[in-house]
N, CA, C and O of each residue as an XYZ file, in Angstrom:
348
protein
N     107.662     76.197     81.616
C     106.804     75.792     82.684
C     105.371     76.081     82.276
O     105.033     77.224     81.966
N     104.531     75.068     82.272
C     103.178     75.103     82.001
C     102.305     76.052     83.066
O     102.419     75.840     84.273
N     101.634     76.860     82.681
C     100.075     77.820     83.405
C     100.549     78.715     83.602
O     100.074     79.400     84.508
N     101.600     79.146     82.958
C     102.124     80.914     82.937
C     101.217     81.678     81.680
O     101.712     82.109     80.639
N     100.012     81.719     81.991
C      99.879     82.842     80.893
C      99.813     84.088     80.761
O      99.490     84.467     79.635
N     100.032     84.961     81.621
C      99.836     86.378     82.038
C     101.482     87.043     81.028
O     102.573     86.481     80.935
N     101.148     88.034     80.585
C     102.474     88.698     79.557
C     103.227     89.023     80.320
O     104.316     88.926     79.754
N     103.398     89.439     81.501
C     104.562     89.604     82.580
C     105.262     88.262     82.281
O     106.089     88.297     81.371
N     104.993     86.704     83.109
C     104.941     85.593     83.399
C     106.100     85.095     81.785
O     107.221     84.590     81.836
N     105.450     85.403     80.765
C     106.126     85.256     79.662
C     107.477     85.947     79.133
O     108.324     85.458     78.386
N     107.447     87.058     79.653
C     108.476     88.023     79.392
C     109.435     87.489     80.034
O     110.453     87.224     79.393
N     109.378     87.157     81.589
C     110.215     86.601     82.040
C     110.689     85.584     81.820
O     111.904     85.567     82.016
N     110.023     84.188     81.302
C     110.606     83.414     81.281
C     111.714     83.277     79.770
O     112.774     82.653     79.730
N     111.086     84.045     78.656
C     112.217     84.411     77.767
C     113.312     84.859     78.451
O     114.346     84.283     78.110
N     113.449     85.754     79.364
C     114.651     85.897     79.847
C     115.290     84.806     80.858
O     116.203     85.275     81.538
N     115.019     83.565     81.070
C     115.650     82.795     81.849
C     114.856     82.311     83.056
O     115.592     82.107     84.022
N     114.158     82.180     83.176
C     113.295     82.300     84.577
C     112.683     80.720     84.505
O     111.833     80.364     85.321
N     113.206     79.781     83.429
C     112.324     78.478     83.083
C     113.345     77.228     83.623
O     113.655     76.126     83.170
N     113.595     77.781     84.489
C     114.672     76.144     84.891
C     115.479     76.059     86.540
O     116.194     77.045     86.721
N     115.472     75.418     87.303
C     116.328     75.217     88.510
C     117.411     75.788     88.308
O     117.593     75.991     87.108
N     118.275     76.165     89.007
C     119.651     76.660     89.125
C     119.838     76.802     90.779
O     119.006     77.212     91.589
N     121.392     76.263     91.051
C     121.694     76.688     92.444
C     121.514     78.348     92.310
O     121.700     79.096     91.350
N     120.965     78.669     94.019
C     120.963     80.154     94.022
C     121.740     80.466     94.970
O     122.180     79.679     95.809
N     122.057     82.151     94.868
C     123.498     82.964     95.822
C     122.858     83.785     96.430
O     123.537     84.255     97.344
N     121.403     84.394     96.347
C     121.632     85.678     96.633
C     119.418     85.321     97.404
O     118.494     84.781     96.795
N     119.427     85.870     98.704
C     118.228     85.161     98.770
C     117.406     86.751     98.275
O     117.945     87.835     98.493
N     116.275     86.639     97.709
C     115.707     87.766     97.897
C     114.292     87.602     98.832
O     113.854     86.577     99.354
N     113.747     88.960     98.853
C     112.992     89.224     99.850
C     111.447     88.999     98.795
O     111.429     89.934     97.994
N     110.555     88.324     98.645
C     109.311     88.535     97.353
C     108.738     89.786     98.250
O     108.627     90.633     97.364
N     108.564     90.044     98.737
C     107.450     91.341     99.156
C     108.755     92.513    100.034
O     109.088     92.279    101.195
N     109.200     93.425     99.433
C     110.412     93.687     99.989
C     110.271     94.538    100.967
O     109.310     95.277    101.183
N     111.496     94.395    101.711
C     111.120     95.024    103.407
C     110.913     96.037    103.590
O     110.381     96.467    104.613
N     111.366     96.836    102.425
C     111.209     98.525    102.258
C     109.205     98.401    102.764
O     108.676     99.101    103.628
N     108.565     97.438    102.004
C     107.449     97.393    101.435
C     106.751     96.784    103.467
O     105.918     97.229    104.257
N     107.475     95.910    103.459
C     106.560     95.318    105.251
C     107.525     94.667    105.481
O     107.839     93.678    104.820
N     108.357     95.244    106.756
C     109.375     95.377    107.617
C     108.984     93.910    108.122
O     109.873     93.060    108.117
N     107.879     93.616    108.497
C     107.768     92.323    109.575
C     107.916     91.002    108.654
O     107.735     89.850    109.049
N     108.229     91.342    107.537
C     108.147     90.036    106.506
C     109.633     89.487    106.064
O     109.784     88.579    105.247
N     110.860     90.275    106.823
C     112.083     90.190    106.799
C     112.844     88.763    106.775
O     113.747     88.273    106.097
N     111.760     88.199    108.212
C     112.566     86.997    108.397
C     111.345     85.624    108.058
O     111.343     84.502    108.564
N     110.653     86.038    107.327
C     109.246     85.083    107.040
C     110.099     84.573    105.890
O     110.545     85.217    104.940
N     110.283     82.798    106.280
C     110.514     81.870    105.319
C     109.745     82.047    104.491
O     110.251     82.306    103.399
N     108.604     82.017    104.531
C     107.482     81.865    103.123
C     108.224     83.425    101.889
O     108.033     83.448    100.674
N     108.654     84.014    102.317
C     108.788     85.720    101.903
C     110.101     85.337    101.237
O     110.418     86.077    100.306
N     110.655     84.669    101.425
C     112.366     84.141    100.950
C     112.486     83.317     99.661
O     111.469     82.644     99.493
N     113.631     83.115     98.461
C     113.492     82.791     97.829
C     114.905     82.935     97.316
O     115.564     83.923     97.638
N     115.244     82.291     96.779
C     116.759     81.831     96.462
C     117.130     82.091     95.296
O     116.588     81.418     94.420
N     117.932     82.900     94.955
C     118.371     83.275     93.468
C     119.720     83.477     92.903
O     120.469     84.224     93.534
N     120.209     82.859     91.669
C     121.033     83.455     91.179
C     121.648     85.004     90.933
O     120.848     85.790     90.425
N     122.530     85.343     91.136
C     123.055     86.812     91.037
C     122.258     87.635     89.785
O     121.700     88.732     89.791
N     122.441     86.664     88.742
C     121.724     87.074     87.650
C     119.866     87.317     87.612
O     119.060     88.150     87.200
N     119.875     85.853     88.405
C     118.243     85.961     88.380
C     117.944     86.945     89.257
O     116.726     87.052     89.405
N     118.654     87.788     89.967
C     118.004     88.383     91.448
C     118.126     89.934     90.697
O     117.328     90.840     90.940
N     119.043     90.033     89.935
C     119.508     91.037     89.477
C     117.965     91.995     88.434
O     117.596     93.166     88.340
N     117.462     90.536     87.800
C     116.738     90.226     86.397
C     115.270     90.415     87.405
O     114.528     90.859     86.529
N     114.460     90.365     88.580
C     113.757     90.273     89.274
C     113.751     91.519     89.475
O     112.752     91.986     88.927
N     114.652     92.697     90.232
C     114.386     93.820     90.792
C     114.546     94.941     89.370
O     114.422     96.165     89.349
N     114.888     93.911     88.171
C     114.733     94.826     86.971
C     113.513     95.257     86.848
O     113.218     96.443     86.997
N     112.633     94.287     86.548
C     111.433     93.680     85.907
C     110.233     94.869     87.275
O     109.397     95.734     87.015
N     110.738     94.310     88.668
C     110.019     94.694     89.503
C     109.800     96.287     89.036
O     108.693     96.551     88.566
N     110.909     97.502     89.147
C     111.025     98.633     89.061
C     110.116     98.825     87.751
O     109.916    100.033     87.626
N     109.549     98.169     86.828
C     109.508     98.675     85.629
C     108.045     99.332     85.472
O     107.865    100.263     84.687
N     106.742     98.656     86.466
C     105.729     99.875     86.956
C     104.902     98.786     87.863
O     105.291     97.653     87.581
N     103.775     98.789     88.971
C     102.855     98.475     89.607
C     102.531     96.841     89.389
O     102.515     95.945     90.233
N     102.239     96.775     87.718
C     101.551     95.926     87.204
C     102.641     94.832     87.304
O     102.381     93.775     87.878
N     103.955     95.080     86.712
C     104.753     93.762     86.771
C     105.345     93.617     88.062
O     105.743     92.519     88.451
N     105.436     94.749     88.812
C     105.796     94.434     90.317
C     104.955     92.736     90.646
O     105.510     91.652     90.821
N     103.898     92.969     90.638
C     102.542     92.535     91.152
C     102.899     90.860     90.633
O     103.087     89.818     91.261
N     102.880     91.243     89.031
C     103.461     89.659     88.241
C     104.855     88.957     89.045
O     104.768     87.914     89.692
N     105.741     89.496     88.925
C     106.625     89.074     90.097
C     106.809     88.451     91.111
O     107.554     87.475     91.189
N     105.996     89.047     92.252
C     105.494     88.469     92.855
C     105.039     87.288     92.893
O     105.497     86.310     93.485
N     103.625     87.436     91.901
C     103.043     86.049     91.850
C     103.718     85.321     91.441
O     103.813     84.244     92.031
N     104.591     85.589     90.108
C     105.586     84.082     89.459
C     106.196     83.718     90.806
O     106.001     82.554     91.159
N     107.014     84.628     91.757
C     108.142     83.986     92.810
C     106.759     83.439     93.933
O     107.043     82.323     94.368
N     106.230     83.634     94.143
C     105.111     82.694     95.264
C     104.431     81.389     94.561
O     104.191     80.304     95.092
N     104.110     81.932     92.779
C     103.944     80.689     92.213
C     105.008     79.399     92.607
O     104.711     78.299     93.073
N     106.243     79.899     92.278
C     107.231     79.168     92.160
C     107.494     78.092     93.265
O     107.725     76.885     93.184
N     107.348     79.182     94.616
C     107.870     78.598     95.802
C     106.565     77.538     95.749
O     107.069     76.440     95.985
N     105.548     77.413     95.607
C     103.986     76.560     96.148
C     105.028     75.201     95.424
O     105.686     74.396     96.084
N     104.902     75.275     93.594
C     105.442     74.350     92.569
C     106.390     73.607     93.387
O     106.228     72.401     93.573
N     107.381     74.257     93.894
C     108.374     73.632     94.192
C     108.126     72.642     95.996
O     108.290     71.504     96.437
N     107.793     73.597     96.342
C     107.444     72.577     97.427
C     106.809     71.410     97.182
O     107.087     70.357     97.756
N     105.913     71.550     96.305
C     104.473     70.272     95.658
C     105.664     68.971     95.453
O     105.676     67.895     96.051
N     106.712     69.510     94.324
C     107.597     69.048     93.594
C     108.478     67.988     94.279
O     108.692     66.802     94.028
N     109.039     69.073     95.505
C     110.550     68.341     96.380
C     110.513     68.092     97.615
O     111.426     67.665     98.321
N     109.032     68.460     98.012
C     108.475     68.462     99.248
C     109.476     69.040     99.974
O     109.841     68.446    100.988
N     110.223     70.513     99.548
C     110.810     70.835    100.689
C     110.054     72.149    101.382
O     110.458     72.599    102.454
């Protein structure tokens, strides 16, 4: 996926993060531990494979900075995709 340049952004997508896949498992992008009121905010939601969801709260735990990247790739993602499928 083109305009990832940040080294978080890259890391991930070597690990799989570069392609559609049906998802199982929804996660939370800003997690509720983090703001309780963002639980049931569609925009906050995001659909993932077991693997990918798994591969997300890896990455997240690993310090501040890639938390942060995270984030942005999964909010990047959701904007792309809406643009994309207009859903």
């Amino acid at each position: 996926m083109e305009g990832y340049k940040t080294k978080g952004h890259s890391r991930l997508f070597r690990n799989g993060f570069n392609r559609i896949v049906q998802g199982e498992i929804v996660h939370h992008i800003i997690e509720i531990k983090s703001d309780w009121n963002k639980r049931f905010d569609i925009n906050n939601l995001f659909f993932l494979t077991k693997e990918n969801h798994n591969k997300v709260h890896s990455k997240m735990n690993v310090s501040n900075e890639m938390q942060y990247e995270v984030i942005k790739m999964l909010k990047d993602f959701k904007i792309k995709f809406k643009e994309e499928f207009g859903v």
